[in-house]
SEDRENNU-753861 format. One record per residue (C-alpha): x, y, z negated; residue in one letter. Coordinates in steps of 0.5 Angstrom, whole numbers, plus 500, padded with zeros to 3 digits. Layout:
BEGIN
px py pz r
X Y Z A
...
This chain:
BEGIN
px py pz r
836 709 322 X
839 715 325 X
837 716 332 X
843 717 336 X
846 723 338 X
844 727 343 X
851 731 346 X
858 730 345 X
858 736 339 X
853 731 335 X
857 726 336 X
864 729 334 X
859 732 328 X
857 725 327 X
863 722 327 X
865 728 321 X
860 726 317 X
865 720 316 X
871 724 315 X
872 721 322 X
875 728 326 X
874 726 332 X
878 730 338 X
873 732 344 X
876 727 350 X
874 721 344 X
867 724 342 X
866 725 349 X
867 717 351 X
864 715 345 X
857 720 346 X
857 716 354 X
857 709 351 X
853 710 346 X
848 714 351 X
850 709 357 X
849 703 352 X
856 701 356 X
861 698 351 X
867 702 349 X
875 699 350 X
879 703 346 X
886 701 347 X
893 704 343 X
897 704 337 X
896 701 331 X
892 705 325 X
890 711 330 X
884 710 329 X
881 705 333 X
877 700 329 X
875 706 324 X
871 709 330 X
866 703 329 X
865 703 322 X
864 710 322 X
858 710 328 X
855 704 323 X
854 708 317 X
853 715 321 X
848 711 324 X
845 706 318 X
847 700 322 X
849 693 321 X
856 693 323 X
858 686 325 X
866 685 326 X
869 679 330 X
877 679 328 X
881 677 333 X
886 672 333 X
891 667 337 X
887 660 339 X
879 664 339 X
874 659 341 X
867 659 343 X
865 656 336 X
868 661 332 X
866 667 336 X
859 665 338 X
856 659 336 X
857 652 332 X
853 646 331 X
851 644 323 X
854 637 325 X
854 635 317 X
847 637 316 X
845 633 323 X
849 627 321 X
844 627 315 X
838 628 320 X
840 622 323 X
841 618 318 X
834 620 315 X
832 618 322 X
835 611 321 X
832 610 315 X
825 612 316 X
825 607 322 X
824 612 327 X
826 610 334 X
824 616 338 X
831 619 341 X
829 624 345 X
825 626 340 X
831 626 335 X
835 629 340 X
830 636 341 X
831 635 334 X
838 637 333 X
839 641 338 X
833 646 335 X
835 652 332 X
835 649 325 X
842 646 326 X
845 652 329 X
850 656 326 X
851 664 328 X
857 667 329 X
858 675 330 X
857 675 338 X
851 671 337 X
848 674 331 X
850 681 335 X
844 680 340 X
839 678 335 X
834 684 332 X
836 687 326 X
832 691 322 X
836 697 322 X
836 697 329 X
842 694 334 X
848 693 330 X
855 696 331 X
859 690 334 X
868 691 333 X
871 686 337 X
878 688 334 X
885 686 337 X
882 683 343 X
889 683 346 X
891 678 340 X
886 672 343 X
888 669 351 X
885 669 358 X
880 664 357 X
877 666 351 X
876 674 355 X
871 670 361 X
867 668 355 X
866 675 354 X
864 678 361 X
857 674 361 X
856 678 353 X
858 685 356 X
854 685 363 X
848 683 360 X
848 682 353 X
847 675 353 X
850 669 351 X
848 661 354 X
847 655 349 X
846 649 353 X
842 645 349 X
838 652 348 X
838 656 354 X
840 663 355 X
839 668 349 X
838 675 351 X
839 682 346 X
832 685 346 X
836 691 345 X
843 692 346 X
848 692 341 X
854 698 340 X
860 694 343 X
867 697 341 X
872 693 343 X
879 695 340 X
887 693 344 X
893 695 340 X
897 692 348 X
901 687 346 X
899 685 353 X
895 686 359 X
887 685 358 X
884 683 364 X
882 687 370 X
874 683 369 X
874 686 362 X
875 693 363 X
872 694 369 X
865 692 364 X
867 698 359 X
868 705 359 X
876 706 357 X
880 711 352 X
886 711 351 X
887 713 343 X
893 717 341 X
897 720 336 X
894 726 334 X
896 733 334 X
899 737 328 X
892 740 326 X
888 734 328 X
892 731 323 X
892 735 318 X
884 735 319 X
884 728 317 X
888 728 312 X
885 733 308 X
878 729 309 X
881 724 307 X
885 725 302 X
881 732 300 X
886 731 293 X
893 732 296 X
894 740 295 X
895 743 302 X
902 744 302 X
903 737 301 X
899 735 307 X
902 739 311 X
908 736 309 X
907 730 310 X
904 730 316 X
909 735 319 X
915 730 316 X
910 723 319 X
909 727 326 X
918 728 326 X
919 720 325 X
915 718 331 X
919 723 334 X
924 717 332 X
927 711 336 X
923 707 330 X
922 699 331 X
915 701 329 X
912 708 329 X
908 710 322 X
900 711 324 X
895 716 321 X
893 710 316 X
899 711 315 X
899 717 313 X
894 717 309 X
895 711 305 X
902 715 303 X
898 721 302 X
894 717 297 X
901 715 294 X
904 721 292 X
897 724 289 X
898 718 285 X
905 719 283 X
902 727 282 X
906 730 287 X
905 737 289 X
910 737 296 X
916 732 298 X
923 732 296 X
928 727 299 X
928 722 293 X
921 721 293 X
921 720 300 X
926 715 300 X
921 711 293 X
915 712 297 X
917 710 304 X
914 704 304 X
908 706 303 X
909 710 311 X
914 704 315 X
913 698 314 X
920 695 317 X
927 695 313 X
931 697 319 X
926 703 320 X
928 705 313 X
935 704 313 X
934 708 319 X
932 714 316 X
935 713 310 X
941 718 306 X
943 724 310 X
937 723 315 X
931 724 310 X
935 730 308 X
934 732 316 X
928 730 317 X
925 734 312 X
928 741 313 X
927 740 320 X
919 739 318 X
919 744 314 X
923 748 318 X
917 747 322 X
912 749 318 X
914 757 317 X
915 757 324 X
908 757 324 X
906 760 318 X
């Protein structure tokens, strides 16, 4: 297990041990959650980097990482915890047949730990043998309200209360990142339990950071290529403007294809891999493929 970082410059040299290139505000909300032992709420758009953050913190810093994946409807018993009722209804059957009449015996019995089952936020706060586990809330703007208010107890002190069990509390915190894409409003309760960054587009040499570490593959005028034509798209008025995963997953494609630098033929039969909408690509197709591309390009000798 890796101790945590000490400064803000070892945690952006931690996160790049990962391949995360990490800007100064990012490591430095990051190094504070982690030193503060606070949860960490990250909010943008999708495929900036949010959820990758805390998988890379988990293997930088030889963690288990325990993940629970928003979604519409999330309850207490998919999130936290649930009772084993097929194996108690077999423990009362098993009571029935060996004649054993003590009840409030039986019901000590199955409501014992040996009937409970763990879901992520509960195995969150249990020890691990590598240390507290990273916990990723992901897209937590995807669950409702009612489900927030189970969190708040779990990110003020790091327990959470069964009632047949009583209140389980972490011996030692895990990291808690928790990830938003904003498509809605998360409670004001919530927030105020974490630290908040706002993670956005990065600038044309951070980007460029990160698609070499990446996709070290790709030769450097395609790279920068890609990142300078990405870079003009969200500029664009796009139902849904590409991500750095984006541009990564398109670097990956043209390596694949042994692509050397783009051209506007192999932009309109790889776009796919970088807009995930026909209208955005009808968009860009034709004359604006041929646009965008001079002008990333033009761009790019601007800046030598």
């Amino acid at each position: 297990m890796t101790q945590l970082p000490a400064s803000i410059d070892d945690t952006i040299t931690l996160l790049a041990g990962q391949n995360y290139i990490a800007g100064r505000d990012l490591g430095t909300v990051a190094f504070l959650a982690l030193k503060l032992g606070k949860p960490l709420f990250l909010e943008g758009e999708a495929g900036v980097g949010k959820t990758e953050i805390a998988r890379a913190l988990s293997l930088a810093l030889g963690r288990r990482l325990i993940r629970l994946q928003c979604y519409e409807g999330l309850d207490a018993s998919s999130a936290i915890y649930e009772w084993n009722f097929a194996a108690q209804m077999v423990a009362i059957r098993t009571a029935e047949a060996v004649g054993q009449t003590d009840r409030a015996a039986l019901r000590t019995e199955l409501s014992s730990d040996e009937f409970l089952i763990r879901r992520p936020l509960l195995e969150a706060l249990e020890p691990q043998p590598e240390g507290p586990p990273v916990l990723l809330i992901d897209e937590i703007d995807r669950t409702d309200e009612p489900f927030e208010a189970f969190l708040l107890e779990l990110l003020s002190d790091y327990q959470v209360t069964i009632p047949e069990l009583g209140t389980i509390k972490a011996v030692e915190p895990p990291i808690v990142i928790l990830t938003s894409n904003r498509t809605r409003e998360v409670h004001d309760a919530l927030k105020r339990r974490c630290l908040y960054h706002w993670v956005d587009y990065p600038g044309f040499q951070r980007e460029l950071s990160i698609l070499r570490a990446r996709v070290p593959e790709a030769t450097e005028k395609l790279s920068a290529e890609i990142v300078a034509f990405v870079q003009g798209l969200r500029g664009e008025d796009l139902f849904k403007s590409p991500g750095v995963a984006e541009s990564i997953d398109w670097a990956r494609a043209l390596v694949a294809l042994d692509a050397v630098a783009l051209s506007p033929d192999l932009i309109t039969d790889t776009v796919g891999a970088v807009l995930k909408y026909q209208d955005d690509i009808a968009r860009i197709a034709g004359a604006e493929t041929t646009r965008l591309l001079d002008k990333a390009k033009a761009e790019l000798a601007a800046v030598g």
